[in-house]
Structure formats: C-alpha cells, structure tokens
C-alpha positions in Angstrom: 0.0 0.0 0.0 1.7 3.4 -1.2 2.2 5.6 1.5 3.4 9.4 1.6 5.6 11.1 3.9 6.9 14.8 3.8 10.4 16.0 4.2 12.0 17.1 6.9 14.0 19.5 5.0 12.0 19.6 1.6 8.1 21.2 1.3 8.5 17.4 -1.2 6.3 14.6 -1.0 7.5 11.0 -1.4 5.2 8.3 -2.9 6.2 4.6 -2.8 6.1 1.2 -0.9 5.1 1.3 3.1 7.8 0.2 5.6 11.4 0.7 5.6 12.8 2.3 2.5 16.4 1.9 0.6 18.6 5.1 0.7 17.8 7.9 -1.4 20.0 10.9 -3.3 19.4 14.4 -4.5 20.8 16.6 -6.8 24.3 17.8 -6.2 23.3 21.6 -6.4 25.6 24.7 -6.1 26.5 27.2 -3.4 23.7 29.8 -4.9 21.0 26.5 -4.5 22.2 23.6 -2.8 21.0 20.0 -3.3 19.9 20.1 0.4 17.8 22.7 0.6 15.3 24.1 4.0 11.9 24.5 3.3 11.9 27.8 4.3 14.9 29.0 3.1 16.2 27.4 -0.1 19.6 29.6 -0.4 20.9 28.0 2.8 21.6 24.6 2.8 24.0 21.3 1.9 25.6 20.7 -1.3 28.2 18.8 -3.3 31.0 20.8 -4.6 33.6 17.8 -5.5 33.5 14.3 -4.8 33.5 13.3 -1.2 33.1 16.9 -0.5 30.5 18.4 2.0 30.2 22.2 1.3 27.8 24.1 3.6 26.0 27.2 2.0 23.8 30.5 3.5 22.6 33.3 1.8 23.5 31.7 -1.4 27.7 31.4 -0.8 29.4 28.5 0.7 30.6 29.4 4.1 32.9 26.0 4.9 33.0 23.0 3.1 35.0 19.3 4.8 37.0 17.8 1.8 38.0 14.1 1.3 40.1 13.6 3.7 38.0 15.2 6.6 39.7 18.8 6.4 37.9 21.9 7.7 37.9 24.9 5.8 36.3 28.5 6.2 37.0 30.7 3.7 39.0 28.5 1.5 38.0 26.2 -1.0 41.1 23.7 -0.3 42.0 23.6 3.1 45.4 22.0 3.8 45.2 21.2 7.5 42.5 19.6 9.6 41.4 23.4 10.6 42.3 26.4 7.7 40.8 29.6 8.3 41.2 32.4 5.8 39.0 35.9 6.2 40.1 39.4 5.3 38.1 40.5 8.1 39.0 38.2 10.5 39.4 39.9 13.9 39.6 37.2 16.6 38.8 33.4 17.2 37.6 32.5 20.4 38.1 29.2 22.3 36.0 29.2 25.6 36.6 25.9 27.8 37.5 24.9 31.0 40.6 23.8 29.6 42.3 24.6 26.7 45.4 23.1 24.8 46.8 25.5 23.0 47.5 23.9 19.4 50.4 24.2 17.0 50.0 26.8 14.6 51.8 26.5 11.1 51.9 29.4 8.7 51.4 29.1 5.1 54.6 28.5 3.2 55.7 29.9 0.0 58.5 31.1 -1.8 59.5 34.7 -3.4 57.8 33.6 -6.8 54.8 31.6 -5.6 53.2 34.5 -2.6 49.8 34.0 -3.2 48.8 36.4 -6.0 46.1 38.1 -4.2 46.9 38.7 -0.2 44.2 39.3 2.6 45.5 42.5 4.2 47.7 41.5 6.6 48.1 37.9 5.5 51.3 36.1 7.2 53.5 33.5 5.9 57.0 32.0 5.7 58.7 32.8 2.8 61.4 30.2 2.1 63.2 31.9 -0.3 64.4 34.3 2.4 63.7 32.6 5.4 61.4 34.7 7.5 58.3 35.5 8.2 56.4 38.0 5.9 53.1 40.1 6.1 51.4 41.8 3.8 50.6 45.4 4.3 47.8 45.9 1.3 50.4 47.3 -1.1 54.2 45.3 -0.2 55.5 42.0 1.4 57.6 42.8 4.6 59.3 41.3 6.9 57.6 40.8 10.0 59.0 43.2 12.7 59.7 41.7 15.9 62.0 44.0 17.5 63.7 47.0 17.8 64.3 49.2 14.5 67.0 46.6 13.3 65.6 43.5 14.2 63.8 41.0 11.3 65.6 43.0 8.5 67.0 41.2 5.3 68.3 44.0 3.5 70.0 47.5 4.8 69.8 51.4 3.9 73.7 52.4 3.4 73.8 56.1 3.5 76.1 59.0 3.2 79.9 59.1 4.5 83.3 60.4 2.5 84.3 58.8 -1.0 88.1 60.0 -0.3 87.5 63.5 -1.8 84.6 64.9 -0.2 81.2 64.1 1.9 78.3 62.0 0.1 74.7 62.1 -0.2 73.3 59.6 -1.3 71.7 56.3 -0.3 71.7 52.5 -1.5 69.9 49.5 -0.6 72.1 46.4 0.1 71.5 42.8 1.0 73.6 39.9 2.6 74.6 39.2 -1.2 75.5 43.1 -1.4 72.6 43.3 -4.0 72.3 47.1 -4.9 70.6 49.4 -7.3 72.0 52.1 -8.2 72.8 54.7 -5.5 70.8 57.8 -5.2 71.9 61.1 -5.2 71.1 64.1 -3.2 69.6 63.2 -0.3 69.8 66.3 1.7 73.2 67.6 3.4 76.3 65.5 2.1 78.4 64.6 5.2 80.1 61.9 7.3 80.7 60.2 10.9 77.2 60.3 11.2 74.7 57.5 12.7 71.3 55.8 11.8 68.9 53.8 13.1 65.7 52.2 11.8 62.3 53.6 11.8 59.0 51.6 11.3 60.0 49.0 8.9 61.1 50.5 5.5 63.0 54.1 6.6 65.7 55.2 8.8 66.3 58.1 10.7 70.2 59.9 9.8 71.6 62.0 12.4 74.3 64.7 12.6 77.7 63.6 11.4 80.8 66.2 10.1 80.6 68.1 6.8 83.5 70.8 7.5 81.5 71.8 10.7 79.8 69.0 13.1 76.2 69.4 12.6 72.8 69.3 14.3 70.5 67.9 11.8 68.3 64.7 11.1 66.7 63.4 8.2 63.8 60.8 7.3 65.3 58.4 4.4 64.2 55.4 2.5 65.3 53.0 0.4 65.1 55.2 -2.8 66.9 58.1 -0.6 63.1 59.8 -0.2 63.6 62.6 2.2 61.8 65.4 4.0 64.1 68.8 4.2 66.5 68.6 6.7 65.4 69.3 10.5 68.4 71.1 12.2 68.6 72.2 16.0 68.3 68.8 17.1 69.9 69.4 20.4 74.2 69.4 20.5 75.6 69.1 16.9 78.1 66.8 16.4 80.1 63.9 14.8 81.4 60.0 15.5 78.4 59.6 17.9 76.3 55.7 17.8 72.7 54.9 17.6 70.3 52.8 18.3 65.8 52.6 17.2 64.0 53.2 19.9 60.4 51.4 19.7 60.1 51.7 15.8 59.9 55.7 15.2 62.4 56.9 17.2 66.4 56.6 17.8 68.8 57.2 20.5 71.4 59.3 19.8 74.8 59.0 22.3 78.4 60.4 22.4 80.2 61.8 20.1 82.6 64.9 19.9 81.6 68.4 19.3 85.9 69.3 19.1 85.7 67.6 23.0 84.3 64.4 23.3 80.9 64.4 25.0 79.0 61.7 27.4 75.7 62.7 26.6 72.2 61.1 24.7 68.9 62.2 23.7 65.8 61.1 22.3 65.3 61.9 18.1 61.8 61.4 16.2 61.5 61.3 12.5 60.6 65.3 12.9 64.2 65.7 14.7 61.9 66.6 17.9 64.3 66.2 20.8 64.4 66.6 24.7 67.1 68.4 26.5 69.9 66.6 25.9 70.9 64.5 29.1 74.7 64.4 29.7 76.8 62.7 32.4 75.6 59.1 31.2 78.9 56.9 31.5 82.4 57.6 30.5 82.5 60.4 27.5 83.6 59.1 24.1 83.7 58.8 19.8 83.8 56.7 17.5 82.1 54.0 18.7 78.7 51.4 17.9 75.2 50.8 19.5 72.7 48.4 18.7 69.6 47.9 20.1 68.1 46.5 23.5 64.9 45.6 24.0 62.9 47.9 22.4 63.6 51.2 24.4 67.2 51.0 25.7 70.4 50.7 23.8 73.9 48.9 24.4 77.0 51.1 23.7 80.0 49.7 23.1 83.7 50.8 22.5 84.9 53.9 21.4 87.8 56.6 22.4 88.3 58.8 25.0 91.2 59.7 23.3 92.3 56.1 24.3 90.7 52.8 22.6 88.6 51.3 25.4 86.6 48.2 25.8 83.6 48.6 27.1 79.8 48.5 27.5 76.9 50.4 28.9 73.3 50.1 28.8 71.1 53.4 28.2 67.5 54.4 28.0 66.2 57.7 26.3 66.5 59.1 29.5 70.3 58.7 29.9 69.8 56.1 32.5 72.8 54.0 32.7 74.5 51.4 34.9 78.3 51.3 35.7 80.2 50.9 33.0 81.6 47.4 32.1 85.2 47.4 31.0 87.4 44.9 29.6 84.6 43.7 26.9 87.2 42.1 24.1 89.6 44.0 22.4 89.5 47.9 23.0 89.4 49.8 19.7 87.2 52.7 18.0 85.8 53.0 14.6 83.9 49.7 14.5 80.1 49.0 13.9 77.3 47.3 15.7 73.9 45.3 14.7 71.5 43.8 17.3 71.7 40.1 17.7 68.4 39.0 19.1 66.7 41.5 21.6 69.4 41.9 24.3 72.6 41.6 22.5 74.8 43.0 19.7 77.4 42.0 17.6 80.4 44.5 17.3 82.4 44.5 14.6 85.6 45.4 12.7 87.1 48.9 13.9 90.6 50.3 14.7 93.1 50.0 17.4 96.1 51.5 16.0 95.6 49.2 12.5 92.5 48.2 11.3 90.8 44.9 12.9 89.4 41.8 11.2 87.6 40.6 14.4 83.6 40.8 15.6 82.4 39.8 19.2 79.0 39.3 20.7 78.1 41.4 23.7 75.1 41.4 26.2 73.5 44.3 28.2 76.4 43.2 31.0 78.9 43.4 28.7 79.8 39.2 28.6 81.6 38.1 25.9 83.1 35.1 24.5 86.6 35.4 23.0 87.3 37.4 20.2 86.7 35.9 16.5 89.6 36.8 13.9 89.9 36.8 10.5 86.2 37.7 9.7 86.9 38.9 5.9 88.6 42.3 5.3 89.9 43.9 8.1 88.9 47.9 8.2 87.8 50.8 10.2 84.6 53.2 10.3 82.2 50.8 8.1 78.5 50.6 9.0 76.3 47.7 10.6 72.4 46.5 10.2 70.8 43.7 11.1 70.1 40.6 9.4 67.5 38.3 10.6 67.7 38.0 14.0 71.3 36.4 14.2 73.1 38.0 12.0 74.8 41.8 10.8 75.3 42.9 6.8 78.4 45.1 7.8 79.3 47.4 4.4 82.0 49.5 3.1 84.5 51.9 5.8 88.3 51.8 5.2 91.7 50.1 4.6 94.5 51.8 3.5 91.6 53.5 0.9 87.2 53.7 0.5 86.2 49.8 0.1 83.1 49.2 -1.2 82.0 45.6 -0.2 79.7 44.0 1.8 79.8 40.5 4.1 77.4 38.7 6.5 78.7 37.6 9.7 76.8 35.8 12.3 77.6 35.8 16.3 80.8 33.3 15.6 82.5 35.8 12.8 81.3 32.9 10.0 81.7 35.0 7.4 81.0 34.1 3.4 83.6 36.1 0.9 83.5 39.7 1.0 81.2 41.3 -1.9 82.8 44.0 -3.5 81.3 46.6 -6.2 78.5 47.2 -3.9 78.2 51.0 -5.5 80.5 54.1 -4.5 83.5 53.2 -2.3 83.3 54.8 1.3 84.2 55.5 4.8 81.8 56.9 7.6 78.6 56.2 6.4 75.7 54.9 8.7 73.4 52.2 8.1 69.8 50.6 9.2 67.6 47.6 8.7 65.0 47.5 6.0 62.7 45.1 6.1 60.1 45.4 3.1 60.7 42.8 1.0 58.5 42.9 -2.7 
C-alpha cells in the first residue's frame, strides 16, 4: 500500500512502498542553490562541490566545506590542514573551555615567486626563499618586525659618508649578497661620521655627522633616498656619535665629539623633535657602535676617550645607565654594531692603531666570549644592520683607501667572501635595517 511522507528539510512529497525504504539521493546543487535545501529557506543549505566533498552554504555562498580527507575549511576552498581559516576581516577566534590546549599553529609556506597572488591584508606566511616571516601590508610584502628598529631586517639602507675627496649624499639598498641598485643622489646635506637607526620597517632616521663643521640635523630616508628637508637644531651638533631605534619611530642618539668628546644622549623622532639633551651618562667618548636593546634601551659599546677602550653600557632615552663594564674584548674605536636578538649585539671590525678583522657578541652586562679573527677584510669606520635575527650585513669603511664591499657575519664571525662593487666606495657612512621585502 503506497504511502506518503513529507520531508523534513524539503516542502516534497514522497510516494512509494510502506515500511522501511532503501537510501535515497538528490541533486548535487551549487553554493547559490544547494541540493539540500530548508523548506523555508532554499539559499541555505548542503551541497556537493567535488567528490567526497560536503560544502555548507547560507545566503547563497558557501561558508565551509569538509573535503575528502576530513579537512575543515572557512574561507578556502582547499583547506590544507584539519582546521584552515582564511577571512580578510577576520578579527579574533575564540576558544571558551574549562581547559584549553593550546595547538600548534603553522603558517602558510611559500617562496619569493609563488606569494599567493592576491593577499588578505595583513596575510602572514614564511617565505622560504628568504627565510622569514612576511606580512602583507595591502600594497608590499615585509618582513615581519619583531624588534627594535634593526631587528627582522633582510636588506640594509647604506647612506652618506666620504668617497676619499669629499662628503656624500646619497643612499643605497644592500642585501647579505650586497645586492644594490644604483645609488641615489642628493639626499639632503652631504656629510660623514654620522649615525642611523631604523624607523618603522622600510626608513631610517640619519643624524648629525661632520661636513666641515659637526652638525645638528636629522633626516627621514628610504630605500630610494626619499627625504623630507633637513630638520636642524636637534639638540648638540656633532660627529662619530652611535645609535640605536627606539620602539620603531624613534632613535637614541649617544656620544660623540663636538671638538671635545661628549658623554651625553637624547631622544630623536622622525621630525628631529628632541628633549634636552641628558649628559653625564657613563664615560664620554667617539667613535664607537650601538645596537639595540629591547625595544627602548640601547647597548653602547667601544669607542675613544682619546684612548681605545673596551667597554659597554646600557642606556635608556632618559640617559639612565648602569656602571660601565670594562674589559669587553679588544679595545678599539671605529667599528660597527647590529643587534643580535633583543638583548645583545654584535660589534664588529674597527681600529686599534691598524684596522681589525675581528667581531664579538656582547650582552647588556657586557659578557663576551673570546674574540673571532679573520672575519673577511679587516677595516675601520664601516657601518652595521641587522640581518634576521642572528646576524649583521656590515658594508663599506676603510683600509689603506674607501672599500666598497659588503659581508654577512653571524655571532661566531662565519663569514662568506666579501662582496665588492657594492656601488660608491666609502668611509663613515651609517646604516639601518630595512625590512620590506617585494
């Protein structure tokens, strides 16, 4: 006897034997009108978008869909984990539990030439061909920042410093492999034995230096040599002083000589905006490197006093400084300095009566293991970025004449061969991470 029976999700009917009934099948259908349909609501609903595939659809566009092999995706139509979640507007996920074990998240990987074509803003993933971590910004790749103004960075902003004949201005962009384009011209007030430190991610922040006078003056540059007019009366001109990002738009300046060496920092913007400048912070002296600390304090290393001397402090923008440490490696003056994770530095290079081949690694307390030699060309007054996190791009200063070359050195002075031709040979310029990457 025929029996009828309605739907629980169709307005259907369904004629055919009483009793039990074999299984039964529907139409695949699409995301606009899936095969699986409510009554009430026929644009939300169950459908079949490949085989072995269970997409989920409202309002007419699938919303999640579990593949073949049991893999959850929202947002994407071929989800490579058990859980993949991609959204442009995705502000939060939220677990609520008792108890919660935190899972292992794995980025997306890709290399230089396959980035997916058409990033979510602020879409993260490892990039293989330059090993790190990249984000996208809605108009370039960068390297995620993790640290202070030279931390994260893969490439470097070379700027400024003395060609043998007379002051610079001009900029270039290097990389570990001393990759350049060509250098770029006029960038505000050619001079030398200046300092730099990053500023957000793809800029850096120049300060004072010598032209015939030591100058007060600070300049916004990026990797094309972009700059605002100078700002001048930024507190004490002078030259040979070291310095350091401080959070990512700002820099601590330190040291120096003004015709008498000084013991003295102070706190620079992109605007050259400046405090009074706070003096009496450690032992007064030139020529020497900071890096980084944290992400407000720097470690200065190094220098002369006349004399070469070995040590360390540790400053904030406020001056604030410990005792100094002495008898940190090999005294000298005229070397360079990157940050080497968040709370050390590697100081390179320099000049203790003949140029040094030599790099150390140096904490906020001035420890140090012994002193690595014959780390490629030995010369004075080059500059120093960051490279990674463990690393420093150290480019260009002096041997007997302006050297234009480049070479990577880790925290053990492993060094590859030095790259020469990196653009115009030079001595005194200043340097600073730059972390955009396409």
């Amino acid at each position: 006897m025929p029996s009828t029976k309605l739907s629980n999700f169709l307005n259907t009917t369904y004629t055919g034997p009483a009793g039990p009934q074999g299984p039964s099948s529907m139409s695949d259908g699409t995301a606009a009108a899936p095969g699986l349909p409510f009554a009430d609501n026929t644009a939300t609903g169950f459908y079949r978008p490949a085989a072995n595939t269970l997409g989920f659809s409202t309002a007419s566009v699938e919303r999640m869909r579990i593949d073949s092999s049991g893999r959850l995706g929202i947002g994407v139509t071929s989800p490579t984990s058990n859980l993949h979640v991609i959204g442009a507007n995705v502000a939060n996920i939220i677990l609520t539990s008792a108890t919660i074990t935190a899972p292992t998240l794995t980025l997306a990987t890709w290399t230089t030439a396959t980035r997916p074509s058409s990033p979510s803003n602020y879409q993260v993933g490892f990039n293989t061909s330059l090993n790190a971590k990249e984000i996208w910004d809605g108009t370039y790749w960068r390297l995620d920042p993790t640290g202070p103004g030279q931390s994260n960075t893969q490439r470097a902003i070379f700027g400024y410093g003395n060609n043998g004949s007379s002051d610079v201005s001009m900029t270039n962009l290097v990389s570990n492999a001393g990759v350049v384009a060509a250098d770029t011209t006029g960038v505000g007030t050619a001079r030398r034995h200046l300092a730099a430190a990053g500023y957000g991610t793809d800029k850096a922040i120049f300060g004072y230096g010598l032209t015939s006078v030591a100058v007060s003056m600070t300049n916004l540059v990026t990797n094309q040599g972009v700059v605002g007019s100078d700002v001048t009366g930024v507190g004490t001109a002078r030259f040979y002083p070291a310095a350091a990002g401080y959070g990512t738009d700002k820099a601590i300046f330190g040291y120096g000589t003004t015709g008498s060496i000084v013991s003295m920092t102070n706190l620079v913007t992109n605007q050259g905006v400046v405090g009074s400048d706070v003096t009496g912070v450690g032992t007064a002296r030139r020529i020497l490197a900071a890096a980084g600390y944290g992400t407000d304090k720097a470690i200065f290393g190094y220098g002369q006093t006349p004399s070469y001397v070995s040590m360390t402090n540790l400053v904030s923008n406020t001056g604030v400084v410990a005792t100094d440490t002495a008898g940190v490696g090999t005294a000298r003056s005229g070397l360079a300095a990157a940050g080497y994770g968040t709370d050390k530095a590697i100081f390179g290079y320099g000049n203790n009566g003949s140029n040094l081949s030599l790099t150390n690694l140096v904490s906020n307390q001035g420890v140090v293991g012994s002193d690595v030699t014959g780390v490629g060309t030995a010369r004075d007054v080059p500059a120093a970025a960051g490279y990674g996190t463990d690393k420093a791009i150290f480019g260009y200063g002096h041997t007997s004449t302006q050297v234009s070359m480049t070479n990577l050195v880790t925290n053990a002075g492993v060094v590859g061969s030095d790259v020469t031709g990196v653009g115009t040979a030079r001595h005194g310029p200043a340097a600073a991470g730059f972390s955009l990457t396409a």
